[in-house]
C-alpha positions as CSV (number, residue, x, y, z in Angstrom):
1,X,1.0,71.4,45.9
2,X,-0.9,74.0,47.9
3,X,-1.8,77.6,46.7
4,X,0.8,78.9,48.9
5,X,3.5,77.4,47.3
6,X,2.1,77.9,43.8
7,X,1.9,80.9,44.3
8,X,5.2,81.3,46.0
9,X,6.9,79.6,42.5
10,X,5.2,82.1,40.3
11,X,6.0,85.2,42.7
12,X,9.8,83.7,42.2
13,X,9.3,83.5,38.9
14,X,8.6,87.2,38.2
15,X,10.9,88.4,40.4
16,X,14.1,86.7,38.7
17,X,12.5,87.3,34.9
18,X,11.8,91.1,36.2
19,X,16.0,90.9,37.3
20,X,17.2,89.3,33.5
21,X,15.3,92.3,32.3
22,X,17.1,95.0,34.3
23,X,20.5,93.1,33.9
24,X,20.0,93.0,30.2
25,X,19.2,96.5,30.5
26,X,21.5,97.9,33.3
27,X,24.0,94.9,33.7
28,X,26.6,97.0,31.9
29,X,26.3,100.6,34.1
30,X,26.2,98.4,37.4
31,X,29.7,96.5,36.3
32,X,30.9,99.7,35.4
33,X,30.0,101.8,38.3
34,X,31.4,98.7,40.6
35,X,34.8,99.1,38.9
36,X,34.7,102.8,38.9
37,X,34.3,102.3,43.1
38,X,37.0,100.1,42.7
39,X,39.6,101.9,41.4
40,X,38.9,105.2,43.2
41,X,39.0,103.2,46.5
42,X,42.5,101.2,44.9
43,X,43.7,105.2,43.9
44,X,42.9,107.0,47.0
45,X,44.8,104.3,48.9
46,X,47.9,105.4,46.9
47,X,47.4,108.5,47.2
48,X,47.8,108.3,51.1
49,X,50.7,105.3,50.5
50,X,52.7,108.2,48.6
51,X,51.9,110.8,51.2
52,X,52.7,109.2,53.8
53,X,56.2,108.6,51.9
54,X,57.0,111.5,50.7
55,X,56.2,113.0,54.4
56,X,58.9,109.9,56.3
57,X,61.2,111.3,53.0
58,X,61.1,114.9,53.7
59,X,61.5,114.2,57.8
60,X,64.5,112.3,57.5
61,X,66.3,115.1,55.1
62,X,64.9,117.5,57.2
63,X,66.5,116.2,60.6
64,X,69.5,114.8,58.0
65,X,69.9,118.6,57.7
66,X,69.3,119.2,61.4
67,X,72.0,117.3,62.4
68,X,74.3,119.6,60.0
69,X,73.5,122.5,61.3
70,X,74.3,121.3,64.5
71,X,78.2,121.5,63.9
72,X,80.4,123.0,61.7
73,X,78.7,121.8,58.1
74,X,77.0,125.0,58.0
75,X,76.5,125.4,54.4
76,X,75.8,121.8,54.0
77,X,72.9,122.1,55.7
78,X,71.5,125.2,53.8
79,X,72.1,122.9,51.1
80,X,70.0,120.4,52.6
81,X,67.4,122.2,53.8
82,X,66.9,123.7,50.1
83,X,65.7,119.8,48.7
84,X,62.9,119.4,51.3
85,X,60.3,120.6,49.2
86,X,57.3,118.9,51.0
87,X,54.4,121.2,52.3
88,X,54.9,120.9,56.3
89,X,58.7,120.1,56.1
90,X,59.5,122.8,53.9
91,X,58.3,125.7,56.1
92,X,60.3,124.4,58.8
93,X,63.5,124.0,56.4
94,X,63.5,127.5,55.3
95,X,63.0,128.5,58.6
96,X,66.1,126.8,59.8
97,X,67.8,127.9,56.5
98,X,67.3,131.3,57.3
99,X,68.5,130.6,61.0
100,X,71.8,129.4,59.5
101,X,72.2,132.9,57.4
102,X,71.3,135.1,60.1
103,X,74.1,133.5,62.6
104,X,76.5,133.7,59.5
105,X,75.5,137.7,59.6
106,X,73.7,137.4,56.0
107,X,70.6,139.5,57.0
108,X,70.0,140.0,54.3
109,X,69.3,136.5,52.6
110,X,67.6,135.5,56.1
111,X,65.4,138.5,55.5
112,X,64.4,137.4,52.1
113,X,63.3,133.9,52.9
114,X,61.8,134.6,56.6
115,X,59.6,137.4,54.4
116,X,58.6,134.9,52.1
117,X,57.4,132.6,54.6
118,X,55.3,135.2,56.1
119,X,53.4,136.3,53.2
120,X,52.6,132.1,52.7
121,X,48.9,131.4,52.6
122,X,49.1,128.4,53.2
123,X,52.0,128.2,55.8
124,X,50.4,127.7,59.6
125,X,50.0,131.5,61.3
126,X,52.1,130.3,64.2
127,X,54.8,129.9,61.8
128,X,54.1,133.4,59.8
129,X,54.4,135.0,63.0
130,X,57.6,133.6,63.8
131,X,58.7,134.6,60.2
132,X,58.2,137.6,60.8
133,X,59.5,138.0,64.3
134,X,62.7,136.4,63.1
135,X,63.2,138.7,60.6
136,X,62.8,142.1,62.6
137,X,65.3,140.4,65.1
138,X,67.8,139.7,62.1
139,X,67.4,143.8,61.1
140,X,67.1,144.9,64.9
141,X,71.0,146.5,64.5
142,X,70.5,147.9,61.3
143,X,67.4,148.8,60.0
144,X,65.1,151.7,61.5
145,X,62.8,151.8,63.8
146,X,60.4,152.8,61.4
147,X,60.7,149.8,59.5
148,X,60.9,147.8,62.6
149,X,57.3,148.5,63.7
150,X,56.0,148.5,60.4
151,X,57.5,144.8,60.9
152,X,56.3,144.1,64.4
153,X,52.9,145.4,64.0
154,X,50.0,143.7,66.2
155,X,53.0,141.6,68.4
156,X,53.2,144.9,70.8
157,X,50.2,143.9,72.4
158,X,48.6,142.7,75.9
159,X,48.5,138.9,75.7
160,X,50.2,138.7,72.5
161,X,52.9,135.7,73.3
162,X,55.6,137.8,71.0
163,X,55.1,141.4,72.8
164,X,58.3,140.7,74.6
165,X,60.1,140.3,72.0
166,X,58.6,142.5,70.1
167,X,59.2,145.7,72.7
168,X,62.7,144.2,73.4
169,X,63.8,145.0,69.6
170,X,62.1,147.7,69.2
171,X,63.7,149.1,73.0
172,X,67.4,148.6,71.1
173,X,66.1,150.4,68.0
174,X,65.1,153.3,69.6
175,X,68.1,153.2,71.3
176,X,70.3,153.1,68.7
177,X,68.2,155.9,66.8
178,X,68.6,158.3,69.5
179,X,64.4,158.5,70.7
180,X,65.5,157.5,74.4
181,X,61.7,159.1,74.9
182,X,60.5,156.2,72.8
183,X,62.7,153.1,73.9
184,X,62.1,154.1,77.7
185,X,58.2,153.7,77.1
186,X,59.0,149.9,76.1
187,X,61.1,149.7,79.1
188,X,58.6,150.3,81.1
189,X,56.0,148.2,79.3
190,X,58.6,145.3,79.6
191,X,59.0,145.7,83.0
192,X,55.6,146.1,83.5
193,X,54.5,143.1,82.1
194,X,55.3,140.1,84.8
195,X,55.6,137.7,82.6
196,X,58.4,139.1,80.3
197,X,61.3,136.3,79.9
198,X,64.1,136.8,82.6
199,X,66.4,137.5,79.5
200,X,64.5,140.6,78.4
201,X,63.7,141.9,81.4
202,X,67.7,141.9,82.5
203,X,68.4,143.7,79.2
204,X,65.2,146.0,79.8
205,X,66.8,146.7,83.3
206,X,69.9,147.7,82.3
207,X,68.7,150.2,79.2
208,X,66.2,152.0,82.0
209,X,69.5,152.7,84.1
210,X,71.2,154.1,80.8
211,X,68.3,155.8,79.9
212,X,67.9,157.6,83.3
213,X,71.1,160.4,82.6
214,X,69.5,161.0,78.9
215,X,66.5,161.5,79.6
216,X,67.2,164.1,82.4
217,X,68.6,166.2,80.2
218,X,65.3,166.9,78.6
């Protein structure tokens, strides 16, 4: 045998009596650490199973309810709406719930829900906005003006994608409260603003040639 491989036997040697020793020592943590990986890797993977489940679960009651609301089941739907509890779904249930009471003239209710959606943390802002746009369109006949801006506030802005709607409610409440003064300034800024929807503009149109006697009085 050459020194090489002597010493080649003996460096094997050391190495596997230095591994006994830090098996002996550590053998224990290192099985134990293994399974800890183990079932955290096994756990997480359930986790995102039962996520992924409970999100396929809350879509199909969700477009279950959808389907509903689309006829004459009105209050079936509400009903419906009310189980989807899950964090992305349910925003977009009450949503529609609230839709469903405002067409059935329950303002009120719609107000309550639509309010609760915009002061949501965690709801997405695209969807507080429209909360809260919703609701100043379910009080637009009733509640005053005062209230409605208080409502609307930072929508009446250039570049703002509610402004439209925003001026266009807040046009009939002034209308209705008597300030032609005030409702003819968001005339103008609706028909001002090129890209205001067709819709609006036609209504915006129409209160600037009812405005035009009033305001000549003054």
């Amino acid at each position: 045998m050459s020194d090489d491989s002597l010493f080649r036997e003996v460096d094997e040697e050391v190495r596997q009596e230095q591994f006994k020793k830090l098996w002996a020592q550590y053998g224990n943590l290192i099985v134990a650490v293994c399974l800890i990986v183990v079932v955290g890797v096994a756990g997480f993977k359930g986790w995102q199973y039962w996520q992924v489940k409970q999100a396929e679960e809350a879509g199909d009651a969700f477009f279950d309810a959808a389907k509903l609301a689309g006829t004459d089941k009105s209050d079936e739907a509400i009903k419906q709406f009310e189980t989807v509890t899950h964090a992305g779904y349910g925003v977009l249930a009450r949503l529609r719930e609230a839709n469903i009471l405002a067409a059935q003239n329950k303002a009120g209710d719609a107000v309550k829900i639509y309010d609760a959606v915009a002061a949501d943390g965690s709801a997405d802002a695209a969807l507080r906005d429209l909360a809260r746009v919703r609701a100043a369109l379910a009080l637009a006949d009733s509640a005053a003006p005062a209230d409605l801006e208080t409502r609307l506030q930072g929508f009446d802005a250039a570049g703002n994608p509610w402004r439209h709607v925003a001026r266009d409610v807040m046009a009939a409440a002034l209308w209705r409260a008597k300030d032609y003064a005030g409702a003819d300034a968001k005339v103008k800024a609706i028909l001002g603003d090129g890209e205001a929807p067709a819709g609006v503009t036609q209504r915006a149109r129409v209160l600037s040639e009812l405005l035009v006697p009033l305001l000549a009085k003054k």
